[in-house]
KOLDOMI-5665 format. One line per field, with one value per atom (N, C-alpha, C, CB): residue number from 1; x, y, z; residue in three letters; atom name. Coordinates in steps of 0.001 Angstrom, whole numbers, plus 500000, padded with zeros to 6 digits. Atoms other than C-alpha are relative to their C-alpha. Glycine has a CB too. Layout:
residues N
pos	[NUM / ...] $
xx	[X / ...] $
yy	[Y / ...] $
zz	[Z / ...] $
code	[ALA / ...] $
site	[CA / ...] $
***
This chain:
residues 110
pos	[1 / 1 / 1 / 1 / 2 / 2 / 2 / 2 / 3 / 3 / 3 / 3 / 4 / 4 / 4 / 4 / 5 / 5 / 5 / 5 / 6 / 6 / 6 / 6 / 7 / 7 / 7 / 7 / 8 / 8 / 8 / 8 / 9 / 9 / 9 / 9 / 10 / 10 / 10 / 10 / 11 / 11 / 11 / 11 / 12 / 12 / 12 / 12 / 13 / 13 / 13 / 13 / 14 / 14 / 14 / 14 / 15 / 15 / 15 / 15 / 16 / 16 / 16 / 16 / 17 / 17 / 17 / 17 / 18 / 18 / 18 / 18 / 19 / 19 / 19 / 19 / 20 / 20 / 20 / 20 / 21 / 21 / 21 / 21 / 22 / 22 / 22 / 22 / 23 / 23 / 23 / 23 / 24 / 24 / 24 / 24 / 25 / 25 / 25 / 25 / 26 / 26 / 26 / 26 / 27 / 27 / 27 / 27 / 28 / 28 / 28 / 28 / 29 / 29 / 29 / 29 / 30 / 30 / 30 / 30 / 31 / 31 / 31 / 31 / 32 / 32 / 32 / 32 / 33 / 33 / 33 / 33 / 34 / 34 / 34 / 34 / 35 / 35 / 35 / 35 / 36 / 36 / 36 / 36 / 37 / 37 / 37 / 37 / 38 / 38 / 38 / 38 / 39 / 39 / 39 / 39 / 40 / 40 / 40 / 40 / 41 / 41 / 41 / 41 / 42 / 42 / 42 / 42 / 43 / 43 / 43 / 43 / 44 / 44 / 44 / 44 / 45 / 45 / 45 / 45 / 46 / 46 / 46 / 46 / 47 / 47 / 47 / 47 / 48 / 48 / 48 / 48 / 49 / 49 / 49 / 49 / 50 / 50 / 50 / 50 / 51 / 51 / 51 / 51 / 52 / 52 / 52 / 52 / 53 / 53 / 53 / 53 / 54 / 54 / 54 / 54 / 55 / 55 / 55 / 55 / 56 / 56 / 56 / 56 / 57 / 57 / 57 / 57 / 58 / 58 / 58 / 58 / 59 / 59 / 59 / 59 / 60 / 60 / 60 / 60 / 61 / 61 / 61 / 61 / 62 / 62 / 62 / 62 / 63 / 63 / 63 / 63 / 64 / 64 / 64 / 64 / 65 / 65 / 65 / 65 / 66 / 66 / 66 / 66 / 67 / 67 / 67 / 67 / 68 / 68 / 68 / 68 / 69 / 69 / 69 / 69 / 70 / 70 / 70 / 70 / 71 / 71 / 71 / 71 / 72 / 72 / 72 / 72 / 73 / 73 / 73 / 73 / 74 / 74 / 74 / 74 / 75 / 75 / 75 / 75 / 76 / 76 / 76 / 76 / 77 / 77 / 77 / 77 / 78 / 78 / 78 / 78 / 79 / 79 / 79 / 79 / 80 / 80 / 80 / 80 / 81 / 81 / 81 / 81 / 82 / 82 / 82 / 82 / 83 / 83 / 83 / 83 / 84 / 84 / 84 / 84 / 85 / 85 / 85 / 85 / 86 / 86 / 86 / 86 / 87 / 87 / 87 / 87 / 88 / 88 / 88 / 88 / 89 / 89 / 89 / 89 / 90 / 90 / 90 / 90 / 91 / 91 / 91 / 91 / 92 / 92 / 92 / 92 / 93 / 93 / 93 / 93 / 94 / 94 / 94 / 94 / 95 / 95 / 95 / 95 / 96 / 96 / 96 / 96 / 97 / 97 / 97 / 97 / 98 / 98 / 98 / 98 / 99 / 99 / 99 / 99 / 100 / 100 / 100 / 100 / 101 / 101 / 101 / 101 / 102 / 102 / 102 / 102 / 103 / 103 / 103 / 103 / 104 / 104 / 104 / 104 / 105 / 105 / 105 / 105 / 106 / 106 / 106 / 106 / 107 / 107 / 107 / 107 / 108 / 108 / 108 / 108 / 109 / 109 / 109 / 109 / 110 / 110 / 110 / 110] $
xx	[501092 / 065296 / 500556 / 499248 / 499715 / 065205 / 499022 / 500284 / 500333 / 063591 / 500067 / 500032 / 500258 / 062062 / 498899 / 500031 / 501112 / 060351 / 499808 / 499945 / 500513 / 058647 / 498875 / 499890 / 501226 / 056396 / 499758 / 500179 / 500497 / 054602 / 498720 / 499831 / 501477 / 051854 / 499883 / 499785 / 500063 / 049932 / 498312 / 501593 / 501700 / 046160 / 500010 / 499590 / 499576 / 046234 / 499878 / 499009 / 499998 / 045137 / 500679 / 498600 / 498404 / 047834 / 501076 / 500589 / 499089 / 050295 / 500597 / 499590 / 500390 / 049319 / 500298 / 498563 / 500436 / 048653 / 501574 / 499137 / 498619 / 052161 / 500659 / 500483 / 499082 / 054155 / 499423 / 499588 / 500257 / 052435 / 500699 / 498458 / 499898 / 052940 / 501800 / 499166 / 498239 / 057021 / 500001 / 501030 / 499221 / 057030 / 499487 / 499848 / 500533 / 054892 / 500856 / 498564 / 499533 / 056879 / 501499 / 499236 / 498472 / 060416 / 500570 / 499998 / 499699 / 060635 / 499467 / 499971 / 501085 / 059481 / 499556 / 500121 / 500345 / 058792 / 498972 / 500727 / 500965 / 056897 / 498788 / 499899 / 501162 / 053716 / 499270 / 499808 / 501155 / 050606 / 499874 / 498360 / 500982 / 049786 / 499093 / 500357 / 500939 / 047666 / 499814 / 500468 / 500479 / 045748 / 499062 / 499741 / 500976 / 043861 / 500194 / 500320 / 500265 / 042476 / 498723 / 499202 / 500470 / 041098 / 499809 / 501127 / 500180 / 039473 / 498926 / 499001 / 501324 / 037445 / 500098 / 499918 / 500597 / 036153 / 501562 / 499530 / 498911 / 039371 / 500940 / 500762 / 498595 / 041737 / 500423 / 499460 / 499892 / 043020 / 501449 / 500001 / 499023 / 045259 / 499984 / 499643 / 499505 / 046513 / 501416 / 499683 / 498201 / 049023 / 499273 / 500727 / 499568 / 050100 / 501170 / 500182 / 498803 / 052201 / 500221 / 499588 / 499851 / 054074 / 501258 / 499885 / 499165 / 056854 / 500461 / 499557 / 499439 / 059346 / 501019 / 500197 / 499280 / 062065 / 501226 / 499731 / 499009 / 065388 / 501032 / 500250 / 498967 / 068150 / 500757 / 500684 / 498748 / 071047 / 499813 / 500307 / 500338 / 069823 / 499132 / 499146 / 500815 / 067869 / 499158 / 500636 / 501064 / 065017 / 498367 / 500895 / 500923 / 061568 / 500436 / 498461 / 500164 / 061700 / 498246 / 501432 / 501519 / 058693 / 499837 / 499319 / 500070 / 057580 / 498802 / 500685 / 501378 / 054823 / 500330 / 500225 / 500118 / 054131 / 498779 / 499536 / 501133 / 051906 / 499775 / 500447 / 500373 / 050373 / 499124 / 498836 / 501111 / 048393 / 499932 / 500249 / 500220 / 047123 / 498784 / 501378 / 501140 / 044833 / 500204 / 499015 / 499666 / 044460 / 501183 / 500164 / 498882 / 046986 / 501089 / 499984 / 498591 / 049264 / 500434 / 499950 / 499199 / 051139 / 501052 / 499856 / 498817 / 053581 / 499987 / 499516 / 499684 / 054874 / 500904 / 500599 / 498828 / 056456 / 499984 / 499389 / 499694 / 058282 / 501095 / 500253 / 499438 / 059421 / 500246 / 499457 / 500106 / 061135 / 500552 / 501863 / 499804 / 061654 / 500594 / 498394 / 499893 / 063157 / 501564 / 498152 / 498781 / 066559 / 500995 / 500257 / 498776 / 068787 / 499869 / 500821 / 499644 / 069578 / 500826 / 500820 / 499414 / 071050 / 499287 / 500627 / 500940 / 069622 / 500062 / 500547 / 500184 / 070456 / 500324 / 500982 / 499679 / 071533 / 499619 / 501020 / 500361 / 071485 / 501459 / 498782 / 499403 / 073829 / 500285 / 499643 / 500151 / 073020 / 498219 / 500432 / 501340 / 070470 / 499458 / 499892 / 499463 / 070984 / 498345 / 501543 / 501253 / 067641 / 498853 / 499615 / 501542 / 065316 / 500615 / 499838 / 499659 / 067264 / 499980 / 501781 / 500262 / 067010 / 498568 / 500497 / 501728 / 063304 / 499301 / 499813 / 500483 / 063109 / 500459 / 500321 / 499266 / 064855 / 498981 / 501074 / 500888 / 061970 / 498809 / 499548 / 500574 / 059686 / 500738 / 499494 / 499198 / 062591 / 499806 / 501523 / 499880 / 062680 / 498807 / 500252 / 501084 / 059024 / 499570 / 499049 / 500603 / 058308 / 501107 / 500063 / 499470 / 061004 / 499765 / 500939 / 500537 / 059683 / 498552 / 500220 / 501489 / 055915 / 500515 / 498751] $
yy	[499711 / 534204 / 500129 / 501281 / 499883 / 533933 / 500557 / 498795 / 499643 / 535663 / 500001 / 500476 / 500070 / 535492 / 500453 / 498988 / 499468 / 537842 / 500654 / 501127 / 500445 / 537753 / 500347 / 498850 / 499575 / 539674 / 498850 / 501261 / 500754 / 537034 / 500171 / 499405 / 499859 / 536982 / 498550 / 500965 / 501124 / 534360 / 499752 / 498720 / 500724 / 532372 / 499891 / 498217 / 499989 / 533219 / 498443 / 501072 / 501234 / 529388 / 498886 / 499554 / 501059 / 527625 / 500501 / 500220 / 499520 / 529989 / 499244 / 501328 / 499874 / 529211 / 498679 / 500563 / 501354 / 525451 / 499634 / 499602 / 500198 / 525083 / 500260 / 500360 / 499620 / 526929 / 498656 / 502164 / 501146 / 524584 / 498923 / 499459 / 501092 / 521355 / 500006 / 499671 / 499937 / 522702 / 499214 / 501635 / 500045 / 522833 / 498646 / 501273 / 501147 / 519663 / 498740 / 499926 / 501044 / 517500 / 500755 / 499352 / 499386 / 519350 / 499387 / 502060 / 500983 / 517206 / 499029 / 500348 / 500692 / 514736 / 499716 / 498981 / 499312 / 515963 / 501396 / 499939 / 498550 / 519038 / 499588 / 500866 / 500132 / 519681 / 501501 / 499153 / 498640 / 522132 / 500451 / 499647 / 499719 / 523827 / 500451 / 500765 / 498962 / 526384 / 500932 / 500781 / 499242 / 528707 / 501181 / 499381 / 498876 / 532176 / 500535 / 501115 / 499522 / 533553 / 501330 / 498306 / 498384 / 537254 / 500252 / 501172 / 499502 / 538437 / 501205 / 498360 / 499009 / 541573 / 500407 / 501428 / 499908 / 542044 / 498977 / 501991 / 501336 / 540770 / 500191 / 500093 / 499706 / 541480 / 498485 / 501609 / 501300 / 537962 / 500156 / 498886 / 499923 / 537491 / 498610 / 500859 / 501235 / 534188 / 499483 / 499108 / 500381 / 533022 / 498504 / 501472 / 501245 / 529875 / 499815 / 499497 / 499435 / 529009 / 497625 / 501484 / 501346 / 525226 / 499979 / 499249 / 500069 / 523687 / 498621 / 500254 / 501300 / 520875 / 499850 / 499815 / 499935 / 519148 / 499864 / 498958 / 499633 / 520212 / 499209 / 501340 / 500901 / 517107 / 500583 / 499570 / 499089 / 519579 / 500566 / 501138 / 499328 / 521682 / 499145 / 501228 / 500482 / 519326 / 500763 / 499328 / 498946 / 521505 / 499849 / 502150 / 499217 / 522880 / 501149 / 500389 / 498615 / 525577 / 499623 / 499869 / 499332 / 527448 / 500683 / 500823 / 498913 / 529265 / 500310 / 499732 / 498775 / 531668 / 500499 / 501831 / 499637 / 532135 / 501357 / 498486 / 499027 / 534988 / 500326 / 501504 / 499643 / 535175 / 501311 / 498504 / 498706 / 539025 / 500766 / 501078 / 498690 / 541084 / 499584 / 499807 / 500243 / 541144 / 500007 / 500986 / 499641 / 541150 / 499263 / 501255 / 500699 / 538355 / 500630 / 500061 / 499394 / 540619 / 499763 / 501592 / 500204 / 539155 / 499893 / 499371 / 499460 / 539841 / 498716 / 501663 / 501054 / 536586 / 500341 / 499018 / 499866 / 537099 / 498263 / 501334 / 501365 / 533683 / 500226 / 498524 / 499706 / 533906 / 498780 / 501172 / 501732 / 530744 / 500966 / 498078 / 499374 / 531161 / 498538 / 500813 / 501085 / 529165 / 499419 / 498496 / 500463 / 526460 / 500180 / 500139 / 499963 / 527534 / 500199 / 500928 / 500193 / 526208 / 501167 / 498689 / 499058 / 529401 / 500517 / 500997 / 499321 / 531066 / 501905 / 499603 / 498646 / 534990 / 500374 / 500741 / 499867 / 534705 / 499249 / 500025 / 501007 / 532797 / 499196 / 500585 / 500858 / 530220 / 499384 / 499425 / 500726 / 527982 / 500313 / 497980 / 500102 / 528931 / 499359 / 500662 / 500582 / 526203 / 499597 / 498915 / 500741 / 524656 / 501280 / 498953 / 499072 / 528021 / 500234 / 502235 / 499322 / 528815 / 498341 / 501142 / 501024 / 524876 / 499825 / 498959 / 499696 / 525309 / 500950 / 501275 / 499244 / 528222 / 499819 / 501260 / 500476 / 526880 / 499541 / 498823 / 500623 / 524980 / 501137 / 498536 / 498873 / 528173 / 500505 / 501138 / 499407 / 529978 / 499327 / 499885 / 501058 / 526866 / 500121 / 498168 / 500348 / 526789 / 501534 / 499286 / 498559 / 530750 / 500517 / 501310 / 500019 / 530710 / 499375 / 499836 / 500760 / 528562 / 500250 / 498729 / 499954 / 530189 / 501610 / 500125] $
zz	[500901 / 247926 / 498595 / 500424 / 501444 / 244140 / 499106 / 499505 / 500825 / 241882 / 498757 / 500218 / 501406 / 238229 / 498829 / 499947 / 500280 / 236337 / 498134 / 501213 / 501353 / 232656 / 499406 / 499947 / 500845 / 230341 / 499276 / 499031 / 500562 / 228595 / 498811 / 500936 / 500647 / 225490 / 499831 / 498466 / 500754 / 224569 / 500926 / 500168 / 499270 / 226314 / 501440 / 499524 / 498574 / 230023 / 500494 / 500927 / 499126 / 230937 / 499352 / 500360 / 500650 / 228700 / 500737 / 498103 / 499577 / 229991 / 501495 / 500000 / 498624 / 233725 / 499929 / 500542 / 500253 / 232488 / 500231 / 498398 / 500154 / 231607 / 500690 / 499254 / 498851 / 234074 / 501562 / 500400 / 498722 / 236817 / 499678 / 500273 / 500273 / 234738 / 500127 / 498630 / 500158 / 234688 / 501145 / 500098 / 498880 / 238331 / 500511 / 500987 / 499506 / 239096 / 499541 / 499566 / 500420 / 237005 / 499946 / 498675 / 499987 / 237457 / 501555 / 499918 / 498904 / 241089 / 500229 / 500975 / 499666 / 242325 / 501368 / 499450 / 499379 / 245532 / 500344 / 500035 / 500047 / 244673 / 500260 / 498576 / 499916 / 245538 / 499994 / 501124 / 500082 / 245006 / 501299 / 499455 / 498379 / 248159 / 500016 / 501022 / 499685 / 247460 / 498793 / 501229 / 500884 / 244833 / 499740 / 499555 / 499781 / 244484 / 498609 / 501307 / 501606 / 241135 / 500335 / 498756 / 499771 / 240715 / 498666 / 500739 / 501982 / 237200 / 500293 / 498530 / 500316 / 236533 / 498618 / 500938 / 501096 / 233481 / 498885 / 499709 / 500664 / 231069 / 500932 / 498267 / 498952 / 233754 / 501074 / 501329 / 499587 / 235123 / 500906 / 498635 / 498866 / 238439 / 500095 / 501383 / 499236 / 239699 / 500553 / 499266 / 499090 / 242474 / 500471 / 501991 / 499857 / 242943 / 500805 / 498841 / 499288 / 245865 / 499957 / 502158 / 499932 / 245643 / 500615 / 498721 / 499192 / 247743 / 499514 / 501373 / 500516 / 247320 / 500508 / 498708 / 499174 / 249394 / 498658 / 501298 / 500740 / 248644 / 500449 / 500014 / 499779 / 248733 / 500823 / 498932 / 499593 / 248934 / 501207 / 499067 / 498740 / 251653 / 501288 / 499511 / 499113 / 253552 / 500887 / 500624 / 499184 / 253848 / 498881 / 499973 / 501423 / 251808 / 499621 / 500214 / 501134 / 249583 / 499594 / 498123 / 500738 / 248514 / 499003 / 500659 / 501053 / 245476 / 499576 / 498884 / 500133 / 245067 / 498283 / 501490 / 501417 / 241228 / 499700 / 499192 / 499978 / 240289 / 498298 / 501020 / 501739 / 236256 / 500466 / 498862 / 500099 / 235605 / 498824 / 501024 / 501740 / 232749 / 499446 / 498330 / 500632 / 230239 / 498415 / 500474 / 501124 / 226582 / 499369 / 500093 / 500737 / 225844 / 500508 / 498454 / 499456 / 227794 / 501531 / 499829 / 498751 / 231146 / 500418 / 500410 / 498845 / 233699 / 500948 / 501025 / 499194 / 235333 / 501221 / 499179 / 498765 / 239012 / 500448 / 501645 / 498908 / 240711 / 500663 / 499350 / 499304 / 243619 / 501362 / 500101 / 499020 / 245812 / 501653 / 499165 / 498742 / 249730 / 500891 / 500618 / 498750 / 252504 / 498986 / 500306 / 500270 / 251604 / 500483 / 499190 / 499278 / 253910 / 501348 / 499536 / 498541 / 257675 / 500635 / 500151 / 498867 / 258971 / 500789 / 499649 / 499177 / 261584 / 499493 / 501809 / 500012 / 260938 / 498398 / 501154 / 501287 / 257094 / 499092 / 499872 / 500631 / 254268 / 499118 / 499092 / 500517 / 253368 / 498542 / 500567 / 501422 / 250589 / 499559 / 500213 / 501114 / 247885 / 499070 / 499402 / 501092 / 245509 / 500256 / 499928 / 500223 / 246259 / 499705 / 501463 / 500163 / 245905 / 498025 / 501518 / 501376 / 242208 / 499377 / 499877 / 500727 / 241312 / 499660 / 500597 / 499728 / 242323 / 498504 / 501795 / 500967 / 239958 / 498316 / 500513 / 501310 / 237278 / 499122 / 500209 / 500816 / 235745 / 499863 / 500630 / 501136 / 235392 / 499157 / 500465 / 501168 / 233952 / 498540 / 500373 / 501623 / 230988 / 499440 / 500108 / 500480 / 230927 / 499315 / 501154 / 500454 / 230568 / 498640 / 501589 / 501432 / 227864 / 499050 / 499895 / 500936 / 225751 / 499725 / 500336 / 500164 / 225936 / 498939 / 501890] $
code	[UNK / UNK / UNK / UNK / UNK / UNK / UNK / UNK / UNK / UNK / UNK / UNK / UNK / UNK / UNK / UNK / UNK / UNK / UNK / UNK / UNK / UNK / UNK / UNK / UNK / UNK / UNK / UNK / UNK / UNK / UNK / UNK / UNK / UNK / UNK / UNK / UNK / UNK / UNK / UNK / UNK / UNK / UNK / UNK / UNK / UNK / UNK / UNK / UNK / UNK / UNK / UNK / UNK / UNK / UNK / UNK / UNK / UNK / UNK / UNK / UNK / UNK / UNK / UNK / UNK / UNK / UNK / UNK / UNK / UNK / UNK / UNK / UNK / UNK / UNK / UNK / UNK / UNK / UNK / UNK / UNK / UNK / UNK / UNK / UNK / UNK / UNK / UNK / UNK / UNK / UNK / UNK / UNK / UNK / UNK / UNK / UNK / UNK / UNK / UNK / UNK / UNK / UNK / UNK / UNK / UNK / UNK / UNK / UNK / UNK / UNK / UNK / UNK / UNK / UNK / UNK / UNK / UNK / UNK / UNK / UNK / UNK / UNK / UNK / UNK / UNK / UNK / UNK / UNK / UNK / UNK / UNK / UNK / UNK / UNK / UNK / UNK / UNK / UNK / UNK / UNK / UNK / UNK / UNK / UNK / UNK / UNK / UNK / UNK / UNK / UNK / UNK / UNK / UNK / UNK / UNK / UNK / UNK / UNK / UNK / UNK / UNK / UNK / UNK / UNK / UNK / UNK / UNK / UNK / UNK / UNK / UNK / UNK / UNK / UNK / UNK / UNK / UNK / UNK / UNK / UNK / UNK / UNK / UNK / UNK / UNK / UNK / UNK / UNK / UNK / UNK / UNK / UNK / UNK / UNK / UNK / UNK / UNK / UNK / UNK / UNK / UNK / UNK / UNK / UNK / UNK / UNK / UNK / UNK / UNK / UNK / UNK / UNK / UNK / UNK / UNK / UNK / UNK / UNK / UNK / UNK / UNK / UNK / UNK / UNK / UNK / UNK / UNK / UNK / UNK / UNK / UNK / UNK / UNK / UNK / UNK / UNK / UNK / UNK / UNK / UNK / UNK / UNK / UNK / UNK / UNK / UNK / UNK / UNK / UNK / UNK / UNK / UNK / UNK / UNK / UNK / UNK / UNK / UNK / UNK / UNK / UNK / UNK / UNK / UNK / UNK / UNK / UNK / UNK / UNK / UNK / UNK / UNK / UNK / UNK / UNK / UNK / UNK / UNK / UNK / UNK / UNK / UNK / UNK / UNK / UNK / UNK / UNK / UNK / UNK / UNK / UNK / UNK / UNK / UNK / UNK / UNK / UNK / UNK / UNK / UNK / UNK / UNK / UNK / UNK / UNK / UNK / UNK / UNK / UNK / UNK / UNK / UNK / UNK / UNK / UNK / UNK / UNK / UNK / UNK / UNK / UNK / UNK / UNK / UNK / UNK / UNK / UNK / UNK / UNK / UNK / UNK / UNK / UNK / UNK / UNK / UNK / UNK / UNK / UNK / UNK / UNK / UNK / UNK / UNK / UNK / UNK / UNK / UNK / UNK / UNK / UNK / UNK / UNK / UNK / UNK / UNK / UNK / UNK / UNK / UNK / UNK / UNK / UNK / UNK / UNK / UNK / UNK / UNK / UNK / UNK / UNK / UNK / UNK / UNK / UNK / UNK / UNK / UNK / UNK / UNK / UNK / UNK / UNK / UNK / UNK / UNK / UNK / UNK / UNK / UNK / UNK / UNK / UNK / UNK / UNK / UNK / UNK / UNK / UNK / UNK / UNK / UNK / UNK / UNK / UNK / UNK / UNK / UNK / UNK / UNK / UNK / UNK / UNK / UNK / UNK / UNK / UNK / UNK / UNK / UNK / UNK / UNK / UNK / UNK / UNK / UNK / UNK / UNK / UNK / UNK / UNK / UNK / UNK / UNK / UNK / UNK / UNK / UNK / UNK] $
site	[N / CA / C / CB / N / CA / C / CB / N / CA / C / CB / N / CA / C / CB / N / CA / C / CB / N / CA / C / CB / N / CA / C / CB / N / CA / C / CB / N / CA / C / CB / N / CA / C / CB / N / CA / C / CB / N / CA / C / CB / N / CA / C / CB / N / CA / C / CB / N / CA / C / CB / N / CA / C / CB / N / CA / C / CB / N / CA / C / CB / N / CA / C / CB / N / CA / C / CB / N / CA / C / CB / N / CA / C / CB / N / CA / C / CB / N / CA / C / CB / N / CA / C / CB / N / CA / C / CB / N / CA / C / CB / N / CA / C / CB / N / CA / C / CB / N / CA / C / CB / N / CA / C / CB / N / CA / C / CB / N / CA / C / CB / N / CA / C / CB / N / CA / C / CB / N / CA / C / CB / N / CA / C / CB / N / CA / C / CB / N / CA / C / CB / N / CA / C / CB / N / CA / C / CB / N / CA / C / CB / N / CA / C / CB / N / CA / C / CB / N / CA / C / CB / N / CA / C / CB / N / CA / C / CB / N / CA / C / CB / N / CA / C / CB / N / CA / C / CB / N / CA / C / CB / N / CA / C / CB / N / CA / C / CB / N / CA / C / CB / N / CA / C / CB / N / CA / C / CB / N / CA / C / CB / N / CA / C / CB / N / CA / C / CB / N / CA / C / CB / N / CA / C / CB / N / CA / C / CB / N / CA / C / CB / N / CA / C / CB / N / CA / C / CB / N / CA / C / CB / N / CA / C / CB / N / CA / C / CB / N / CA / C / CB / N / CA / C / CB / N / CA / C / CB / N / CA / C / CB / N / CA / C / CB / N / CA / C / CB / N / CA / C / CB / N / CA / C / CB / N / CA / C / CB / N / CA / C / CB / N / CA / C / CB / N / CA / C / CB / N / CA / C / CB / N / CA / C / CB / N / CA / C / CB / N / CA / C / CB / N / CA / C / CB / N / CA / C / CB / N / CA / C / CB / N / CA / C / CB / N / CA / C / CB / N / CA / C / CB / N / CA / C / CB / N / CA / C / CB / N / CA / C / CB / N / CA / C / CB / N / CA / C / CB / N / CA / C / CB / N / CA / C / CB / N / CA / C / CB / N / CA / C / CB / N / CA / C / CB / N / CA / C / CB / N / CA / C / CB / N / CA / C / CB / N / CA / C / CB / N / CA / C / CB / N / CA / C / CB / N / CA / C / CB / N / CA / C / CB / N / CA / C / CB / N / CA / C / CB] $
***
């Protein structure tokens, strides 16, 4: 598992816009799987969970993104899963931290 986590300001659906477009075009393998969005009043939630095969590891990796806040003010969690063929440990991570690599670039640059 890898983790990556990021106060952010700025337009919650540019923010969101962008961090996807990293990870969609950061393989070419990746793919969307799945999406859930939560707002009450200005309060805005969204997870995003995408997956993509990993050369090195000859496996998927997964990564669950999560944008929240309000007021121009958010808290980015990404979080990749899976990439390593061991059975009781974990081996090689190279594909969940290559995975995460392209939010890292993208949420630095917002």
């Amino acid at each position: 598992m890898a983790k990556y986590e990021k106060n952010i300001t700025g337009n919650f659906h540019h923010i969101l816009n962008t961090l996807h477009n990293s990870v969609m075009q950061g393989s070419l393998s990746a793919s969307f799987e799945d999406a859930s969005d939560y707002s009450c009043g200005d309060f805005r939630c969204a997870v995003r969970v995408y997956e993509r095969y990993s050369w090195l590891g000859s496996n998927r990796v997964s990564l669950a993104l999560t944008l929240a806040g309000r007021d121009g003010e958010y808290f980015l969690s990404a979080i990749t899963s899976g990439g390593s063929q061991a059975v009781f440990f974990k081996v090689n991570t190279f594909g969940e931290n290559a995975f995460l690599s392209a939010i890292r670039e993208a949420a630095e640059q917002l």
